[in-house]
N, C-alpha and C positions, 0 to 999 in steps of 0.2 A: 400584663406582661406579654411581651410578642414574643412568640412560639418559633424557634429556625425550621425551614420550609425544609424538609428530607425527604427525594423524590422517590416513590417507589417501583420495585422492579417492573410494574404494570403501567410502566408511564405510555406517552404515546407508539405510536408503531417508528421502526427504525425507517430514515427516510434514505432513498435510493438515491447516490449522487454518482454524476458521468462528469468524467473529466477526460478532457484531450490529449493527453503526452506531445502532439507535432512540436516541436521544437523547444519542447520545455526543459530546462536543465534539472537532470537523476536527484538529484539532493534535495534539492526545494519542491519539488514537487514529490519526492517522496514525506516530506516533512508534515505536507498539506495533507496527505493521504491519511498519512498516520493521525494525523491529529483528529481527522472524519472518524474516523475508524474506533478511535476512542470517546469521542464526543467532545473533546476540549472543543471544539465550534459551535459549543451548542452554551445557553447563557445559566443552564440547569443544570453546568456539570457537578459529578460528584463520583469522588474517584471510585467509592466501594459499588455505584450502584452503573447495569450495564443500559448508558443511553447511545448508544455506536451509531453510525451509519454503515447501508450497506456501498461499498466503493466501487464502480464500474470504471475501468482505465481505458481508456481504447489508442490508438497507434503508437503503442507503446516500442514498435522498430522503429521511431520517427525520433528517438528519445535523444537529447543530447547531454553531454558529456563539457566540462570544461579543461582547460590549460592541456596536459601532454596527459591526460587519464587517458585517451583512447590506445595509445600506446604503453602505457605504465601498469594501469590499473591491470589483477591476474584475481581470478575467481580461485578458491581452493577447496578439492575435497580429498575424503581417506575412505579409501575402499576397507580398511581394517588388518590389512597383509604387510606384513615389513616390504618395507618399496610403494607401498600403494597409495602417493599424495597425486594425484589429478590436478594439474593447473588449465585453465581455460583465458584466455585473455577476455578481456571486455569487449574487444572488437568481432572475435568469433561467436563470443555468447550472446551479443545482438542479432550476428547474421543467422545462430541456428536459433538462441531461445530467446528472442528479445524479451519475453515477458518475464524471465527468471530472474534479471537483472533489475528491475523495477520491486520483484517481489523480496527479493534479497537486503534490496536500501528500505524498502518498508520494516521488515521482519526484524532488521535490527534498529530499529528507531522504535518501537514498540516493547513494553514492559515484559520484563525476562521473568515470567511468572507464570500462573496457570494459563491466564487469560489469555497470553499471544495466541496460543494456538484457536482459540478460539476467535479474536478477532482476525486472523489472516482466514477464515473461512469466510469471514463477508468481501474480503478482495475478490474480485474479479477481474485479472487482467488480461487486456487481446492484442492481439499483432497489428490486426489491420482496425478500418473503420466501424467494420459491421461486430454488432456483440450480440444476445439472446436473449436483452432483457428488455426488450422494449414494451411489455404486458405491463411491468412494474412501474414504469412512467419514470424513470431517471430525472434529475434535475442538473446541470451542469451547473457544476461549481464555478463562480465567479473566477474573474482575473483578478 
């Protein structure tokens, strides 16, 4: 009788993937991230056990946006004070944090359990071209 293959936590090392943002629309390319990050891309998945990648984003201010989001879309936060709701539009939150908004569509496409916080620590996302991981040897993610 054949035995089901159950990968263990010492499986290979997590492999480093670079991806482009220039012109990629927020959604689908956060969808691809998330799925890195969890390891759905991988053919050993297995949801209990952690086979992730790490995710390097780079021009993630090159990032686009479809239909009337760039005017629609509003970021929200609560400072915790009656009166204290923060709205940001999408279009300011490119210009100052571009990268908050790529980390925000990731963050919620990922599993609302212990483990988010744990896989948003292998995100790394940057503004411009240049990132700090080039010692790790990044592989860019296909189109």
């Amino acid at each position: 009788m054949q035995k089901t293959y159950y990968p263990k936590g010492d499986a290979p090392a997590a492999r480093w993937i670079l991806v482009d943002a220039n012109g990629q629309n927020l959604g689908r390319l956060a969808t691809r991230v998330a799925q890195a990050l969890m390891g759905k891309d991988r053919a050993d998945y297995t949801p209990g056990v952690d086979l992730g990648d790490c995710v390097v984003v780079i021009n993630a201010g090159k990032i686009a946006v479809s239909g009337k989001r760039m005017e629609e879309k509003v970021y929200y936060r609560v400072s915790g004070f009656p009166g204290g709701l923060k709205t940001i539009p999408i279009k300011q939150q490119l210009a100052k944090h571009p990268e908050r908004v790529l980390e925000s569509a990731v963050r919620g496409m990922l599993p609302k359990n212990r483990q988010r916080q744990r896989l948003m620590g292998r995100l790394h996302v940057y503004a411009g071209a240049e990132h700090p991981h080039a010692a790790q040897k990044p592989v860019r993610l296909s189109a």
